[in-house]
N, C-alpha and C positions, 0 to 999 in steps of 0.2 A: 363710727369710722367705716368708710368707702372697705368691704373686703378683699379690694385689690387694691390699694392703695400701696403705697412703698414700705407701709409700715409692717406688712403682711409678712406674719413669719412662715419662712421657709414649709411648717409639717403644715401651715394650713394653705398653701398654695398646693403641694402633694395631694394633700386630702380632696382636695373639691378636683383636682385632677383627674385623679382614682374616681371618681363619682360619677365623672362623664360618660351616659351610656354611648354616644355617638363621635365620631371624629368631628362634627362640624363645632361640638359642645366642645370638646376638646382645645379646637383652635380658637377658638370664642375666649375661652378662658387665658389659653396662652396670651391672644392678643390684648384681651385685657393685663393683664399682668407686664407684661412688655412697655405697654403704653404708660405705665404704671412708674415704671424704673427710668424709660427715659425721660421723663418727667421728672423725676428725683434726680438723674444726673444733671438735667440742665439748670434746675435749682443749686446743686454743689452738694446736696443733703449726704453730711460725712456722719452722721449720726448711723445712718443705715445703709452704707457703702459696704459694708461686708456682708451684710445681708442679702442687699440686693445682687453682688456678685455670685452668693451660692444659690438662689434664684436663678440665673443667668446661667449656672453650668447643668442644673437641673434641665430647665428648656433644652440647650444646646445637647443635650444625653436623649433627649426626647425627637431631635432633627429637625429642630426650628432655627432660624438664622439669628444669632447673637454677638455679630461682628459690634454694634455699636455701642458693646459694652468691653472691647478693649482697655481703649485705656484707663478704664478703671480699675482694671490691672495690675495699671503701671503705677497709677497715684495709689493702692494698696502698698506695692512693693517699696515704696518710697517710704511709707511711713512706719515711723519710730517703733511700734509695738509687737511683738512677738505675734499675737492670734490676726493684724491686720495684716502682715507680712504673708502667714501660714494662707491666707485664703487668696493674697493676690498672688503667690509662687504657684498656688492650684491652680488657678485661675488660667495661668499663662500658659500654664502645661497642657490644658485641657482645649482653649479660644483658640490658640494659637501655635502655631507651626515656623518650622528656620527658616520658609518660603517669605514668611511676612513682613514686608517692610519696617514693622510698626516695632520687630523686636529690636531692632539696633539704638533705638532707646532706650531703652534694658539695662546695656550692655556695662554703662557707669554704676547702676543700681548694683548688678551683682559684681562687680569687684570692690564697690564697698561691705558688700555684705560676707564676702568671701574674706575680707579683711578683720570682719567683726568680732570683738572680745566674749558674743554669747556660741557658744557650741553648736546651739540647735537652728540659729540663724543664719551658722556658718553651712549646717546640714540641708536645711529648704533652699539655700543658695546652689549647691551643690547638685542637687535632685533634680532642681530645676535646666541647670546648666546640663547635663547628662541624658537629657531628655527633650532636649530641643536645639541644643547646640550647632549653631552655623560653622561652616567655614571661619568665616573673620571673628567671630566670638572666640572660637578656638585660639587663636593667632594673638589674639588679645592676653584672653582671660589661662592660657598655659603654663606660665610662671607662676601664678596663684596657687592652681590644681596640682602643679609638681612640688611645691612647698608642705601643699596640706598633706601630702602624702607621709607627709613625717609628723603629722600634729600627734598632741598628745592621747586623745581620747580614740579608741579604735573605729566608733562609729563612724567619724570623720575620716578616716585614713580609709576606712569599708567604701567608703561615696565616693572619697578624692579618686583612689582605684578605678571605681564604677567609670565615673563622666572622663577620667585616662582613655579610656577605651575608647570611647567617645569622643576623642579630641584625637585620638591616633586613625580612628575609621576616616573620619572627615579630614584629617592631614595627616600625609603617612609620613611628610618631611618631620615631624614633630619627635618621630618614634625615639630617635635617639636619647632626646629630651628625657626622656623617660625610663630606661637602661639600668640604670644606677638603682631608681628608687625603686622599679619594680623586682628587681634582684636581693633587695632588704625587704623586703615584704615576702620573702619565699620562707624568710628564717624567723617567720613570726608565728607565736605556737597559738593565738586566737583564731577560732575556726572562720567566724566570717572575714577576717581582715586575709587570712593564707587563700580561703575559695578565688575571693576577688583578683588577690596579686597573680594567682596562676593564671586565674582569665588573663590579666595583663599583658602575664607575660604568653600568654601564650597566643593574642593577638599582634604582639610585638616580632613574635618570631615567622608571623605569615606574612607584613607586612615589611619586614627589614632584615635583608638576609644577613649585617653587621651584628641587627640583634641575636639572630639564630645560632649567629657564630659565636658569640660571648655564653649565652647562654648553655650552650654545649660544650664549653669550655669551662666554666666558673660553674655551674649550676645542678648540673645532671644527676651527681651524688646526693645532695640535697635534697632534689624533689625525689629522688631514689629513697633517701632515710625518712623523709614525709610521709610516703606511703609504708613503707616499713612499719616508721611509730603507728600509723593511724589502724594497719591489718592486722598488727598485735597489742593495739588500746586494750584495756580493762572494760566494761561495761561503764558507760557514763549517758546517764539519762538525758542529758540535753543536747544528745546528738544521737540519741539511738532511734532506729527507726526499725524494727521488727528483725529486732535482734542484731542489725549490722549500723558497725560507728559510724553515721554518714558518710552516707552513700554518694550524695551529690559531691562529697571532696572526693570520694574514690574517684568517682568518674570523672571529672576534671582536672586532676592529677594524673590519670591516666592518659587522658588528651594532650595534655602536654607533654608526655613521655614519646609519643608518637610519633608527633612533630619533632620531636629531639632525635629519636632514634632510627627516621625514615632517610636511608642515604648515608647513616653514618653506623661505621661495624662499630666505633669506639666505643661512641654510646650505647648500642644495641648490646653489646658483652654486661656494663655496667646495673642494664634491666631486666636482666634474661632470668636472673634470682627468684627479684622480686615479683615478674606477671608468672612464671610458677607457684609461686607463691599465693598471690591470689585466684588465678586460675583454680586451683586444689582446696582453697580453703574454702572458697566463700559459697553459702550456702544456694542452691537452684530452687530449694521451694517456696519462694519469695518474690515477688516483682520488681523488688530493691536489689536482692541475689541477681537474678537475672539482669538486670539492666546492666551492674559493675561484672559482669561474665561478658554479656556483649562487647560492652567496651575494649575488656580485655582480649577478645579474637579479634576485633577490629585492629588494635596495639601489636599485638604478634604478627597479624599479617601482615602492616604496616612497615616494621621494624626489618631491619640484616640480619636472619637468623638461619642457624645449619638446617633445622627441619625437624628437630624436635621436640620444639615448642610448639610449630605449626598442627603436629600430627595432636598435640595435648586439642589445641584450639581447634583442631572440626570432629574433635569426638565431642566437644563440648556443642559446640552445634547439633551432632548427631544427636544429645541428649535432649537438644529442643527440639529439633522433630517429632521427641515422641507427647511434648505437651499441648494440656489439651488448649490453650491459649494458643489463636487461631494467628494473633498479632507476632506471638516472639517465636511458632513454627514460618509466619511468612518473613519475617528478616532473619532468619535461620538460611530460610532457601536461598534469600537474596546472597547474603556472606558466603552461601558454598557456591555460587555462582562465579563469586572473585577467588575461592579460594582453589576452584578448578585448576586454574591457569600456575596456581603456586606446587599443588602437590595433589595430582589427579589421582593418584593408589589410594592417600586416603581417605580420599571423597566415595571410592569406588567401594569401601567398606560398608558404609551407609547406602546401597544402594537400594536394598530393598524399604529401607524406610521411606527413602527419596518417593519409591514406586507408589507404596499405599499414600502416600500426599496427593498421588496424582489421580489417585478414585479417591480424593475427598469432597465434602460439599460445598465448600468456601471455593468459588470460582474464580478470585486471585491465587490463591495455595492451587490450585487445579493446572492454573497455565505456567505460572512460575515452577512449578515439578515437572512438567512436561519439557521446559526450557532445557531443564539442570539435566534431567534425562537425556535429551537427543545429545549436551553437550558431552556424556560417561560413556554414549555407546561409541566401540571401537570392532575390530576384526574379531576381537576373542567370545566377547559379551553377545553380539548383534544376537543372536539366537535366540536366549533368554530371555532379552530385554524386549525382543520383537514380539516373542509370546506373549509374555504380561500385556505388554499394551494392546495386544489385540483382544484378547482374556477382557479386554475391562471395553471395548468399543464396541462389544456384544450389548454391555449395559450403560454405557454411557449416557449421557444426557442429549438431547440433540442439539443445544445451544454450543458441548463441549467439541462435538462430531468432526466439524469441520477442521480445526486445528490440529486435534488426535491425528485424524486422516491423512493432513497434510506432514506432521512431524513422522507418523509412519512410514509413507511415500518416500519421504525426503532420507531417510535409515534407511531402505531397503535397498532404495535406488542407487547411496553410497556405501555401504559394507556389504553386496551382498556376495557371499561365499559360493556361491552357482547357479545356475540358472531354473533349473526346478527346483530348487527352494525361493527362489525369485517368483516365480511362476506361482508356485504355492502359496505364499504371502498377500500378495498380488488379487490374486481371486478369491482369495479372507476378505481383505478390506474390501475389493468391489461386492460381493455378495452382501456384507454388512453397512457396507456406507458409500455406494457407489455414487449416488447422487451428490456426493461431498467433493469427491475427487474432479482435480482439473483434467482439461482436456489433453494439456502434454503429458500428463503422467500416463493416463490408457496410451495415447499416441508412442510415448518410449515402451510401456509393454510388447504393445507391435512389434516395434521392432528389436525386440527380444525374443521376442516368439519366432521371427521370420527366422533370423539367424539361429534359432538353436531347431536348427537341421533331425536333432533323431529325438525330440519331445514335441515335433509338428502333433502324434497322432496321441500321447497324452497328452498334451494342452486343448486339442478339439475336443478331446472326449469330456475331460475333467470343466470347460465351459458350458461345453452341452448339458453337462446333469446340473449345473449351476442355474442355468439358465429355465431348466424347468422347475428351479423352485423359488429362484429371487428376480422373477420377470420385472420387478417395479424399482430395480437399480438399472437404471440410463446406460451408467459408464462400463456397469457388466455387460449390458445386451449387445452394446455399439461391438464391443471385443469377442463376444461371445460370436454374434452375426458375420464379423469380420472371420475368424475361425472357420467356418463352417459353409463361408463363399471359398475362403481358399484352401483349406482341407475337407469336403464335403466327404469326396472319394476314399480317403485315408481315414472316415468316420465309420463310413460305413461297412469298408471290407476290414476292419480291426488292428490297422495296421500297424506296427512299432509298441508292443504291446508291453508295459514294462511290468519287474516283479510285484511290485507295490501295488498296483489297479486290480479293480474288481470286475469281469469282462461286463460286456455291455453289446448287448443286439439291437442295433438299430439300421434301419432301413430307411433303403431312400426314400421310399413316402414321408416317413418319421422326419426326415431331414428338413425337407419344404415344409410337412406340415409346423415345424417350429417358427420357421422362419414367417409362413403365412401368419403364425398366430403374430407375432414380433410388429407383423408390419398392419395386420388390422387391428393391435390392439389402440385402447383409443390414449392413453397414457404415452405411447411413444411420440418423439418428437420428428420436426422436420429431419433431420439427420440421420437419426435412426431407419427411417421408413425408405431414403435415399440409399444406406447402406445393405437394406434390407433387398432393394432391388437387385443393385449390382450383385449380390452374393444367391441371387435366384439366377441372373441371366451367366453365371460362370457356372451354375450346377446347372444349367441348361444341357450342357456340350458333354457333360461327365453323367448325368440322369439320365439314359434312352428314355430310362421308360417312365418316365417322367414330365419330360420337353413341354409337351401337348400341357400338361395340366399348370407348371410354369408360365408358360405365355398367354393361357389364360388369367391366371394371377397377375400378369404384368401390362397385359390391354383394359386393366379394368379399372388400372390409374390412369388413359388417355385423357378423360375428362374432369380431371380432377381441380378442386377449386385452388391447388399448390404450384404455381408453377412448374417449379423443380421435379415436383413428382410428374406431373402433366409431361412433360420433354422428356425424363428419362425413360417412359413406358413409352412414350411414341420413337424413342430414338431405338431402343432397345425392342421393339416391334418390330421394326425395321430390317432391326438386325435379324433376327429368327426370321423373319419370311422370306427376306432376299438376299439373304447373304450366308445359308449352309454353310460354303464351301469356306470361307474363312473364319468362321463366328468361333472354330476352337481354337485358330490362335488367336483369336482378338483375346479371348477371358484364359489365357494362359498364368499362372500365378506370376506375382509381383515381381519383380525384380528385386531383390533383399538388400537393405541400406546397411551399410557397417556402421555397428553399433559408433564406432569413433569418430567417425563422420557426424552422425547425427548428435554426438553429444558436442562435436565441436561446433555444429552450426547452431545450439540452442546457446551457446555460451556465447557466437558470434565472435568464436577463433579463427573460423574456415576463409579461406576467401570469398568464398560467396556470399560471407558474411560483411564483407565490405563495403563503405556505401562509394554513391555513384559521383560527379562531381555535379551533377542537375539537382540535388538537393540534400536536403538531410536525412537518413538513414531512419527506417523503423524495423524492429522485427516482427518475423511472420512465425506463425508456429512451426513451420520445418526450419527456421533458423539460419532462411535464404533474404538477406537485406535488401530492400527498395526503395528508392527516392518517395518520399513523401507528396500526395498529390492534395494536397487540405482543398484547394477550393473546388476540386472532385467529389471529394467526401464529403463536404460540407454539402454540396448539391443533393447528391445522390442517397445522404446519410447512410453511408454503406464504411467500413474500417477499413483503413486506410491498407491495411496489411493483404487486404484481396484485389486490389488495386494493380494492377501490371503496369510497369512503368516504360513507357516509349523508346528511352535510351537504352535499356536494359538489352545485350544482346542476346540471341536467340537461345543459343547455347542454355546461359542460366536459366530462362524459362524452361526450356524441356526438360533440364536438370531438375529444376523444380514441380513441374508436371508430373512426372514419372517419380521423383523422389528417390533417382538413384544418382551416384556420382560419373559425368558423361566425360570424357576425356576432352582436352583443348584440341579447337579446330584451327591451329595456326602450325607450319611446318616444322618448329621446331618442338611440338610436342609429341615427349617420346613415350606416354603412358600406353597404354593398349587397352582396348575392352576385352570382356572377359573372356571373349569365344580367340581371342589373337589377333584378331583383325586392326588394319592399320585405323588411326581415326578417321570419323565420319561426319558430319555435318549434320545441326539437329535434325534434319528431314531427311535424309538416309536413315540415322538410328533409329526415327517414328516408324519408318517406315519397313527397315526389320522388322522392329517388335510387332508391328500388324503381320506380318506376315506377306507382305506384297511389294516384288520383283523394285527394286530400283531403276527410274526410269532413268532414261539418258537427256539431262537437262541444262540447260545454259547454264552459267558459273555467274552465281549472283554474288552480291556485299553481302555484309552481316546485316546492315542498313537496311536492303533488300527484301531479306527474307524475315527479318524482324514482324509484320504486320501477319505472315501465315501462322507465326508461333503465337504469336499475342491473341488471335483470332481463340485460339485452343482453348484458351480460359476467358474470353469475354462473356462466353455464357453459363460460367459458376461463379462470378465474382460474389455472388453472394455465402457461398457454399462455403462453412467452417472447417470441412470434413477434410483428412488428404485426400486429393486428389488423384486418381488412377487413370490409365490412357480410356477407362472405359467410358467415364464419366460425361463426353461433350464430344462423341463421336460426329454428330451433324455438324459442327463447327470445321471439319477437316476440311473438305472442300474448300473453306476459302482461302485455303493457301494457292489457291490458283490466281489467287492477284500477284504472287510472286514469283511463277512460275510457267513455263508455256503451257500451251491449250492441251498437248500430251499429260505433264504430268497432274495437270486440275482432273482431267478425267480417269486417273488412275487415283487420285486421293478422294472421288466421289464416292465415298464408299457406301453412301444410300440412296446414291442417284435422285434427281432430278434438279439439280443445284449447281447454273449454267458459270462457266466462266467469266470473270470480268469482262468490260467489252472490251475492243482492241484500239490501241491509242491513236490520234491521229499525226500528221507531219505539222497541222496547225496550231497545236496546243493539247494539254493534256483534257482529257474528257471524263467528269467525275460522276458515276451512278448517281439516278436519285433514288431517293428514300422515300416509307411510307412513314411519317413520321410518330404519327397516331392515328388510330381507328377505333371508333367506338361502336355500338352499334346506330347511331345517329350520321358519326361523321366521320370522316378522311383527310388525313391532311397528306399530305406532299410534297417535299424539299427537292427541289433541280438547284444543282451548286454550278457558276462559273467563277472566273477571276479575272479582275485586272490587268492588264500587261504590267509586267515592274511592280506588283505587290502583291507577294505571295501571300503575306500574312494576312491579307483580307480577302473575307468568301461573301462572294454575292446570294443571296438566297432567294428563289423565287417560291413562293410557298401557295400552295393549291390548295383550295377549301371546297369538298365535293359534301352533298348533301344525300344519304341513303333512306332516306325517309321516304315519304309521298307527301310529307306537308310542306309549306317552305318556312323558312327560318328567318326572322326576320330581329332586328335590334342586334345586327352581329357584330362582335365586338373579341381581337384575336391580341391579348398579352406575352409577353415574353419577359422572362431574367435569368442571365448568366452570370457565373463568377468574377470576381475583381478581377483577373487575367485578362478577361474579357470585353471588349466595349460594342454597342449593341445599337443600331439607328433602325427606325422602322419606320417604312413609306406608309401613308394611307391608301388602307384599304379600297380594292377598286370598287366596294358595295357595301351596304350595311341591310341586303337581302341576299339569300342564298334561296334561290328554287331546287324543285327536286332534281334528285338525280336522272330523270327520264327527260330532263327539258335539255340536257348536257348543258347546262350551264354552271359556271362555276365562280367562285371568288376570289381573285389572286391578291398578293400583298408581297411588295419587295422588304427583305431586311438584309441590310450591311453589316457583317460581324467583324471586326479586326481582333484577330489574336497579338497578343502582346509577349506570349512564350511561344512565340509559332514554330514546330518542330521538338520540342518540350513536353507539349499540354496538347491533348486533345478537345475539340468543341462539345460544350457538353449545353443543356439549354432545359430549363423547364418550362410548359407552354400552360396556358390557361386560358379559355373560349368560352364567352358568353352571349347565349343569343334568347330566343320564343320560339317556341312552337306551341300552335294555338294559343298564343297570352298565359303559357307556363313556361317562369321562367327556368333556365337550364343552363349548369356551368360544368365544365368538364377540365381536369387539369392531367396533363400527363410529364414526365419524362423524357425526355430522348438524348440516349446516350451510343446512336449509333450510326453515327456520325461516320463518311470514310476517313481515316486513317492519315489519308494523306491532303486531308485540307489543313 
């Protein structure tokens, strides 16, 4: 005989399976075998129809396809005989699913069978239905299932129960149907037949609030004395399960108490006995114990109760906290998480257990105690609670760090009882985990520090010694460098010296040399090194004897490969050689933001915090709102938050600039700034704080003067750091396009940076630009306009060559944003000679803006040309565009 033939018993198809060293052997076999059976189907071969079905669910267990052994299934279940029945009822449970069309031919089989005088045919009808059950099956076959719930034999009544449920999940219209019989099944004293009805009914009572109500009414006492009998049984060994009477009824009986007692005091009074009852009795050194304990806190917190059964149920928790079973301490945590909100005293009783959870090793239990923690600290605890946790991110894990640091932060910043305990906290975690910390949380220190007035000269000091020994936290240095730009003075003559500090001599040398170490170490970042400058060029004016060795420091990032550094030492250069007489009030200390202010601009309470009607609103880390410029950003990949937005009036730039709160520049605002003076206009108050005479200048718009304010920060937009007046002083000057040719040369504050040109009576006349320069080549934007269409810019673009070779296969790209639409004339060459021949290569491009007055032109360019037959491509930027195209 073929040993794949149909004849082939089941263990020896297994066997030569098992045998296969390869997957290809494997499917080899299968396929044979397959080939085998459907062959014996198309024959009719009922000899070994049962056979070949348990064949068929072997493969299909294995993940091979055995749909075209359905309905052999069916012709199983059809027939006469108990063991042919028992393998087509498998059969169908296993092939096949409610999805399949193939079952609604079924559906007469088992209502005969459901009907049938054998028990056990009536049970595989039963199993089967319970387990695959449709919709329209249900609808059908319900009236059967609600009968047998009353048969004689318990098995039967245990399934009919079962596939109830099954037929209530898939039609909830059904429930009622079913009311009656599962209500008689509560007052049944067999254990499997009472587990099943409880499920019933306790699916009946989430799915039909009719049922809920009956049951609450007829039943409550009963499943009350159910558990009752079952917590004071005798020992009976076919329900005992280490030492407790079945536990699986405890805990489904209690489930149903839940449901019964959630929303209703009646019921809640009538179970209040008996979950003390079990609550106290049942044993915790067991995983049976434990499971019906769980239950039972679940049931109490669930239930209308005065508060002390609750306090019984989170000591019982508390008692899982202390096991060493990693699984029932983390749903311990999770239940006192809900059980906070019910009765916080006493959860707060457990709390040092709570703590050691939170130095455990299990990094679920690690974050879940850390949760339950931030959610117990209040005004009274913060102290304590704030100690441990930092006690333990001394040794934390560094995967933990981040979170630790952030729930700390987030505690300090809401409980904290004063400000040098603030301060003291504060520079724990940055000295232990600064590189964790975000960049708003230093930022709110700032401005705690600035505001607390008589801890200026211990917050300098107690950073400074910080700083000489945890140099490789970021977020300490930035705070630490900031300190010591604005109190340098107050460091080193000892000033505000409190009982608590240990004195400390430090000298101005000492002062720079830290700051020198800060900014050439090579760990520090772009930001750091940027803040490191500014807090030299303000100990510049306050160091005599120092200045000299400062601005040496400070010319010796002219050349630097960092932009940002590059401009600030050439700005800051600047300033110490030609501007003595004003350079100490330019680095005069900050203006101080009120702490309320700033915490309502992070929360985006403030008005400033409002968005504009040009777009959709984003926050920026001072918590000053700006229309969104996405196809800017997208260009430039720069965040969108440093972005200055066009409509934005001047005012909130400078407000945001300086990062203090500027008073409104409209007549009816009656605020005042702090010195009394009536309000000012953003370029008056700039021009206080510099230090220099208010000139006598024409009366502009806000429209107006909008493009001098916006100028201030076009050359930080990269810059994450707050922003001080000191930071873009070379930018000042071009508020002279808003202003007459007097006050452009009063705002020149580093000279040589001419005013716009003067307009004529024929039309407005727009600068050109350079628009890139490489060391190869030059490019050159001259802008005009159309009469009657503003929104489109003529560009005549100039292509110089600084070489001595000439350039030849030239070839000049462009692409702008979707705002944008962009035509380009051909070029008037595809050679560029040198630049001594003064020949050049121009190319018209036509842009039309589609936001015009909105959106600034932004444009990235790309140039491909030879010199000497190597070829060369250059791509640049340019986003400096005037203003008013």
């Amino acid at each position: 005989m073929n040993p794949f033939s149909s004849g082939t018993r089941l263990r020896d198809m297994i066997r030569a399976i098992r045998t296969c060293k390869t997957a290809a052997e494997e499917r080899a076999v299968v396929r044979k075998e397959c080939a085998a059976i459907r062959a014996a189907i198309d024959e009719n071969d009922q000899d070994y129809r049962h056979r070949n079905l348990a064949k068929l669910m072997f493969i299909h267990m294995l993940g091979y396809p055995t749909h075209f052994g359905q309905m052999e299934c069916l012709k199983l279940i059809a027939s006469p005989g108990f063991p042919e029945k028992r393998i087509g009822y498998l059969g169908l449970m296993l092939l096949l699913d409610e999805r399949q069309e193939v079952l609604m031919l079924v559906t007469n089989s088992l209502k005969q069978d459901l009907n049938h005088a054998n028990q056990y045919i009536v049970g595989l009808a039963l199993c089967a239905l319970g387990n695959i059950c449709s919709a329209e099956m249900a609808r059908d076959l319900a009236p059967e299932v609600e009968r047998l719930l009353q048969f004689r034999d318990p098995n039967v009544r245990k399934k009919a129960a079962l596939c109830a449920i099954r037929i209530v999940k898939k039609v909830p219209d059904l429930a009622e149907n079913f009311i009656n019989s599962a209500a008689a099944l509560l007052r049944e004293k067999h254990h499997g037949v009472l587990i099943t009805g409880v499920q019933l009914c306790t699916e009946l009572c989430r799915v039909s609030a009719e049922a809920l109500e009956y049951f609450r009414m007829k039943c409550t006492e009963g499943v009350v004395r159910s558990l009752k009998d079952l917590v004071n049984s005798p020992y009976a060994p076919e329900y005992d399960i280490a030492g407790i009477t079945d536990p699986f009824l405890h805990i489904r009986l209690l489930k149903l108490l839940r449901v019964l007692g959630e929303g209703d005091a009646d019921a809640s009074d009538l179970m209040n006995d008996i979950l003390a009852q079990v609550a106290t009795k049942t044993e915790s050194n067991k995983v049976a114990g434990n499971a019906i304990l769980y239950e039972c806190v679940q049931t109490i917190m669930s239930v209308e109760d005065s508060g002390g059964l609750r306090v019984l149920a989170i000591n019982i928790l508390g008692r899982f906290l202390s096991n060493r079973d990693n699984n029932i301490r983390y749903v311990a945590l999770n239940m006192l998480m809900k059980a906070v909100t019910a009765d916080a005293q006493a959860v707060q009783r457990h709390r040092a257990t709570i703590l050691e959870c939170v130095k455990d090793s299990d990094a679920s239990i690690q974050k879940r105690a850390l949760e339950l923690v931030y959610v117990l600290v209040n005004e009274s605890n913060v102290k304590p609670l704030t100690k441990e946790l930092i006690d333990y991110l001394e040794v934390s894990d560094q995967e933990f760090r981040p979170d630790l640091t952030a729930k700390i932060c987030s505690i300090v910043a809401k409980f904290s009882p004063e400000k040098i305990w603030y301060i003291d906290i504060m520079l724990k975690v940055l000295s232990e985990a600064g590189n964790f910390v975000k960049d708003e949380v230093w930022h709110a220190l700032i401005v705690v520090v600035s505001n607390a007035y008589d801890l200026h000269g211990y917050t300098v000091r107690a950073f400074y010694r910080a700083l000489q020994t945890s140099a490789e936290q970021e977020s300490l240095v930035r705070v630490a460098v900031w300190c010591i730009g604005e109190y340098g003075d107050i460091l080193v003559k000892n000033v505000g010296m409190l009982d608590i500090e240990d004195p400390i001599m430090v000298t101005e040398s000492d002062a720079v040399d830290i700051l020198e170490m800060v900014i050439k170490r090579h760990a520090s970042d772009l930001t750091t090194k940027a803040m490191a400058l500014i807090a030299l060029l303000k100990l510049s004016s306050r160091f005599s004897s120092c200045s000299e060795r400062i601005r040496n420091i400070i010319i010796q990032y002219k050349g630097n490969l960092m932009l940002e550094l590059q401009q600030r030492s050439v700005e800051f250069n600047k300033i110490l050689a030609n501007h003595q007489n004003i350079s100490s009030a330019l680095v005069e200390r900050m203006p101080v933001l009120d702490e309320a202010t700033f915490i309502g601009r992070k929360t985006g309470s403030m008005p400033g915090a409002a968005s504009t009607p040009t777009g959709p609103s984003v926050n920026i880390p001072n918590g000053v709102a700006k229309p969104s410029v996405a196809p800017l950003v997208d260009l430039l990949d720069l965040s969108s938050d440093d972005v200055p937005a066009p409509g934005s009036s001047g005012g909130d730039l400078l407000q945001d600039l300086l990062g203090v709160d500027l008073p409104s520049a409209s007549p009816s605002a009656s605020q005042q700034l702090g010195s009394g003076q009536a309000p000012k206009s953003g370029t008056d108050v700039l021009l206080d704080l510099l230090s220099v005479g208010s000139p006598s200048v024409p009366t502009i718009s806000s429209a107006q003067s909008l493009p001098s304010t916006t100028d201030i920060l076009s050359s930080s937009m990269n810059n994450k750091t707050p922003i001080s007046p000191l930071d873009d002083l070379t930018s000042l000057s071009l508020s002279a396009r808003a202003t007459s040719a007097g006050a452009a040369s009063m705002m020149d504050l580093l000279g040589g940076l001419a005013p716009s040109p003067p307009t004529e009576n024929n039309g407005p006349v727009y600068p050109s630009i350079t628009a890139f320069e490489s060391s190869s080549l030059r490019v050159t934007f001259s802008f005009s306009k159309e009469p009657g269409k503003p929104q489109t810019t003529i560009i005549q673009a100039t292509f110089t060559n600084l070489t001595s070779n000439t350039c030849t296969d030239f070839i000049f790209q462009a692409a702008v944003p979707k705002f944008l639409q962009l035509h380009l004339d051909p070029a008037s060459g595809n050679a560029l000679p040198p630049s001594d021949d003064g020949s050049t290569i121009t190319q018209k491009l036509r842009v039309t803006n589609t936001q015009h007055g909105k959106k600034n032109l932004v444009m990235r360019i790309r140039i491909a040309y030879k010199i000497n037959g190597k070829d060369t491509l250059e791509e640049g930027q340019i986003n400096n565009f005037p203003r008013e195209l």
